[in-house]
Phi, psi and omega in degrees: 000126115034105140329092208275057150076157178234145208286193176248119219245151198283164191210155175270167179193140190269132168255168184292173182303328198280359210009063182276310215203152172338120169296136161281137176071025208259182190270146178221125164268120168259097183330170179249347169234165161295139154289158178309321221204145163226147201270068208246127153279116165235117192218112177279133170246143174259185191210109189277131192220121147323125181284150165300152179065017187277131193255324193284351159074011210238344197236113190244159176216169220252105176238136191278157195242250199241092185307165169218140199230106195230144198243158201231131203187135175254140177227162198236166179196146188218100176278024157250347160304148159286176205051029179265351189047228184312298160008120178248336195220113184301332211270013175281341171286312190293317198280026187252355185247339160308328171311333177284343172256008155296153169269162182237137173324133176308207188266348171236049164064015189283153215263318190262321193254090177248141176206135179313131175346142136287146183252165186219132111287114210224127176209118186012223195271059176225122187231149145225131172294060218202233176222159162303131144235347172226151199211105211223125172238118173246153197221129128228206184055063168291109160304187188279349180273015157118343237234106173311148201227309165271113084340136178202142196243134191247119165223173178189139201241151149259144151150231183227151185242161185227125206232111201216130169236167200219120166298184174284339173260014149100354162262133176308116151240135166351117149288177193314180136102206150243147212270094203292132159110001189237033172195134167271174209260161157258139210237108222285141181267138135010128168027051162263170166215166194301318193290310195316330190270001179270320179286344182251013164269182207282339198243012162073208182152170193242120206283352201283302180282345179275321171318312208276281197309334208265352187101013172281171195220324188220072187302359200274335188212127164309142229250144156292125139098001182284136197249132176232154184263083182299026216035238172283333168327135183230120152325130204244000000 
């Protein structure tokens, strides 16, 4: 029989104040099951701006402002599973994923300003970066002196996610598309079409290959309200 491989088990990572890369000495976690599922939020917020020369201060419009990205994911824990080691009391597992929502001294040590750690949630080629922001724990299964034996964690991050596959020789390559949540989108107006939105970024770009990436079929016109990635091209 075949080498089905030894799986891949998903892992927490503490990142630096610069949230660039792994903190030294910093904390890591490896789940003890996978999740079924991940959960990825992608959310453009608007921002109400006066039209110019409106005297009556009564007349506003939508402009879009600064997304937000968030990923949502359940993880389970067992000390009666194997691998679980010692453990007698689950919440000696949990409370290793629980770390992420203490706070902490900022990024210049100040004494008044604590804030939670940053996290890299990284399971083979899906890393996302950001911060815990919910932390929802259910305990069942009571042995008889009283000591929870099962868990299961409802958690969720804020921050930006990166969809990244790594080859066997340890260099990073692109997956298919454009790589979501690591540049922001652009919000297609009404009856626009891609070159016209290309021709107004500040660094131009070739509309052909952003048409290719993003799955447009029909670049002269555009979806109202539809989000594109322009690459390095930025609307000015």
């Amino acid at each position: 029989m075949g080498d089905a491989g030894k799986l891949e088990k998903a892992k927490l990572i503490e990142l630096d104040a610069a949230f660039k890369r792994p903190a030294r000495n910093g904390h890591v976690v490896e789940v003890q099951f996978n999740p079924e599922s991940l959960k990825v939020t992608f959310a453009n917020r608007t921002q109400e701006q006066k039209s110019p020369g409106d005297q009556r201060g009564n007349s506003t419009r939508q402009v879009p402002g600064a997304g937000a990205t968030k990923l949502a994911l359940q993880l389970w824990f067992d000390v009666t599973a194997p691998g679980a080691g010692s453990a007698k009391d689950v919440r000696v597992l949990t409370q290793q994923i629980a770390y992420f929502m203490l706070p902490k001294a900022g990024s210049r040590g100040s004494k008044d300003q604590k804030v939670p750690p940053g996290v890299q949630f990284a399971w083979g080629t899906f890393t996302f970066d950001g911060l815990m922001d919910s932390f929802d724990e259910t305990l069942d299964y009571f042995s008889l002196d009283g000591k929870p034996l099962r868990a299961s964690l409802n958690i969720s991050f804020s921050g930006q996610v990166s969809t990244v596959s790594t080859t066997n020789d340890g260099q990073s390559k692109a997956a298919a598309g454009p790589t979501p949540g690591t540049r922001p989108l652009v919000q297609a107006p009404g009856g626009s079409s891609l070159q016209s939105l290309t021709d107004l970024a500040s660094s131009g770009g070739d509309w052909q290959a952003i048409a290719a990436a993003n799955g447009i079929d029909n670049p002269r016109l555009l979806t109202a309200g539809q989000l594109l990635d322009l690459g390095s091209a930025s609307i000015t």
